[in-house]
VEXVEX-363126 format. One record per residue (C-alpha): residue in three letters; x negated, y, z. Coordinates in steps of 0.5 Angstrom, whole numbers, padded with zeros to 4 digits, always signed. Each point is the difference from the previous one (the first is absolute). Example, Ala and Ser with C-alpha at 12.3 -4.5 7.8 and 13.67 -1.06 7.14 Angstrom:
// VEXVEX-363126
ALA-0025-0009+0016;SER-0002+0007-0002;
END
This chain:
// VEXVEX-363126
UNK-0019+0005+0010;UNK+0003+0007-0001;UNK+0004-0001-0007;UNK+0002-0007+0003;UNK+0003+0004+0006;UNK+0003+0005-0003;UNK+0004-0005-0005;UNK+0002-0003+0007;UNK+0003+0006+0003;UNK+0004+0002-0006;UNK+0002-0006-0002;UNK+0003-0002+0007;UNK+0003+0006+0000;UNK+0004+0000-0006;UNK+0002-0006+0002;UNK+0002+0000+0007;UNK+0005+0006-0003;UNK-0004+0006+0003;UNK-0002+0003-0006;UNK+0004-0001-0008;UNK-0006-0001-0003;UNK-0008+0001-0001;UNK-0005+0000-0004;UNK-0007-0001+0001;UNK-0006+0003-0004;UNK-0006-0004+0004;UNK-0007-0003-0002;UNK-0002-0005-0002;UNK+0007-0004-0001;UNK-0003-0006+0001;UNK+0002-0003-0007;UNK-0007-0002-0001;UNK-0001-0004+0007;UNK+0000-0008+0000;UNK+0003-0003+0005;UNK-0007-0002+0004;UNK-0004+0005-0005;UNK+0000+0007-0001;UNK-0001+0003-0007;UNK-0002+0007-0002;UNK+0002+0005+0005;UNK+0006-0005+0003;UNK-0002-0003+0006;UNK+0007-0002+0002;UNK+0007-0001-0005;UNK+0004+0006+0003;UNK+0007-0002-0003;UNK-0001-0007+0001;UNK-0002+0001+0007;UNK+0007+0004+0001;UNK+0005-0004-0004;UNK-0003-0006+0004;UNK+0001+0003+0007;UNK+0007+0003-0002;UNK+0002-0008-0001;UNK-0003-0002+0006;UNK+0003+0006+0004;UNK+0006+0002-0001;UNK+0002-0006-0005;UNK+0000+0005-0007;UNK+0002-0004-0005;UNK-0002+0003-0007;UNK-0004+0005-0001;UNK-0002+0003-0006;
END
């Protein structure tokens, strides 16, 4: 849960313009996580998480 909020933070604030750019050095990333089942040590996909909030929230339409 922390790796996922602190993906949350970073990103948010890149994109709300408050700071230029960010990178996130957190663990586990998540990219072992199903959708309905944890794998390895990721229980929640963080990236996939981020980019799908950032689409719902402030309406961002690319993400890379």
């Amino acid at each position: 849960r922390m790796a996922v909020g602190c993906l949350l933070e970073l990103a948010f604030k890149v994109a709300a313009g408050e700071i230029k750019n960010g990178f996130a050095v957190i663990r586990p990333p998540g990219h072992h996580a199903e959708e309905s089942t944890a794998m390895g040590f990721c229980f929640f996909n963080s990236v996939a998480i981020t980019a799908k909030l950032l689409q719902q929230k402030l309406s961002v339409g690319k993400i890379l």
